[in-house]
Structure formats: C-alpha cells, structure tokens
C-alpha positions in Angstrom: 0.0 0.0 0.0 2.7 2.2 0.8 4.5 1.7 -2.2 1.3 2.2 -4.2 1.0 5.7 -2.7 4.6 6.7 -3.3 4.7 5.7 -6.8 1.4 7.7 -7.5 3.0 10.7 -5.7 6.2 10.1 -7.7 3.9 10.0 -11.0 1.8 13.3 -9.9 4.8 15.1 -9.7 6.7 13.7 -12.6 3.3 14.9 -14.6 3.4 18.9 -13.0 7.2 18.7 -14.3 6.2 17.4 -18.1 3.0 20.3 -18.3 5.3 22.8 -17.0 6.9 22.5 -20.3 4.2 22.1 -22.7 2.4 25.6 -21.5 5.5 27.6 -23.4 4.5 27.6 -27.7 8.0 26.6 -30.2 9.0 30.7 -30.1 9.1 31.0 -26.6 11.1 28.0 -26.0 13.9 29.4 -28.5 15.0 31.8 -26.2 15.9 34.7 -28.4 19.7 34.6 -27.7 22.3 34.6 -30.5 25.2 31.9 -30.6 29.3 32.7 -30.4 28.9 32.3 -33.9 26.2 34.9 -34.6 28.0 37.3 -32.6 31.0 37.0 -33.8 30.3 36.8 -37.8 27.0 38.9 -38.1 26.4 42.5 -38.2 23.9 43.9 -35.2 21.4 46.6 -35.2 20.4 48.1 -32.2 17.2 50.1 -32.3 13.4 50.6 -32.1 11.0 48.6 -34.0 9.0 50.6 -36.3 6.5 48.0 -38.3 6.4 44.0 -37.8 5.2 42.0 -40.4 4.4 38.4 -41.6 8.0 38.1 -42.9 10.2 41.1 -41.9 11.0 43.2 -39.0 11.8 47.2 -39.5 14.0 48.4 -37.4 15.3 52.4 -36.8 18.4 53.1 -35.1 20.3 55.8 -33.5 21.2 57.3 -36.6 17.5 57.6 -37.5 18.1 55.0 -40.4 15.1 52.6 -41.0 17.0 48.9 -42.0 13.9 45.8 -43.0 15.2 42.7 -41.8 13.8 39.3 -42.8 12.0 36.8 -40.6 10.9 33.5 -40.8 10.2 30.5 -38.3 13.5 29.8 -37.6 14.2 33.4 -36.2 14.8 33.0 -32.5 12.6 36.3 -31.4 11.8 37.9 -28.1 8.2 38.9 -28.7 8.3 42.2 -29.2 6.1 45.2 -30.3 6.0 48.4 -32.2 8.1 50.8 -30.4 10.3 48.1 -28.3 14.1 48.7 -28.1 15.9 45.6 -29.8 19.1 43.9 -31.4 19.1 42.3 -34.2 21.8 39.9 -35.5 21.2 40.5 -39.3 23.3 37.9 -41.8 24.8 40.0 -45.4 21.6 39.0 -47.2 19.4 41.0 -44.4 18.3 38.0 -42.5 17.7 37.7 -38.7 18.6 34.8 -37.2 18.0 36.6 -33.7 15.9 39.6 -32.3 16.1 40.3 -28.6 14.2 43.1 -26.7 17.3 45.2 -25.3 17.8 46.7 -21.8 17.2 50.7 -22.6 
C-alpha cells in the first residue's frame, strides 16, 4: 500500500514537471539569444521597431536610419512590439537569425 501511494506521488509530480513545459509555444522555448557564432560573424542593429510584419522586421536606429530585416520561423525572437528597443543579428543577405528586446 505504501509503495502504491509513493509511486502515485512520484507520477503526480513527474506529470506537474512534463505540463510545466508544454504551456510555453515553439517561439518561446527558443529563447531569443544569439550563438558565439552569430556574434561574432553577423552584423547587429540596435534600435526601435517601427513595423512587424508576416516576414520582416523594421528596425530604426540611432542614426535615424530605418534597416527591413527578414524573418521566418527559424528566427529566434523575443516577442516584441511596435516601439520596443531591440538587437538584431542580421546575416549580409538582411536575415535575422535573432531579435532580442534590449535593456534601454
């Protein structure tokens, strides 16, 4: 009996554990931060988000430049809104393999 109720404990919790995990969807689980690699070989542009769209962020820095990066599902993204400060780590061909909300 005793052993009944431990392993049904032991089960409860291993189940809070497992759901704990499934509550976060694919985007938040690919925590939006860049590799060594993406650091080191990819341009980043620091600024405020100015449009988001299906397929592309726009992004205006300091300078008051507005630079359209591309997006797609494999984009490891903070979720982020109009108006947020970010950094994006933008490959030569204007993709971003990562966009993270920055610390004004």
């Amino acid at each position: 009996m005793r052993i009944r109720m431990m392993a049904m404990i032991l089960a409860i919790i291993g189940l809070n554990f497992t759901m704990t995990g499934c509550t976060q969807n694919a985007s938040e689980r690919r925590a939006a931060s860049p590799t060594i690699a993406e650091r080191l070989k990819q341009d980043s542009i620091t600024g405020r988000v100015n449009d988001i769209g299906p397929k592309h962020v726009s992004i205006k820095d300091d300078t008051g430049e507005t630079r359209r990066v591309r997006v797609d599902d494999q984009t490891k993204m903070d979720r982020v809104a109009i108006g947020d400060q970010v950094k994006a780590f933008v490959s030569e061909d204007g993709y971003a393999s990562t966009i993270q909300r920055a610390i004004p």
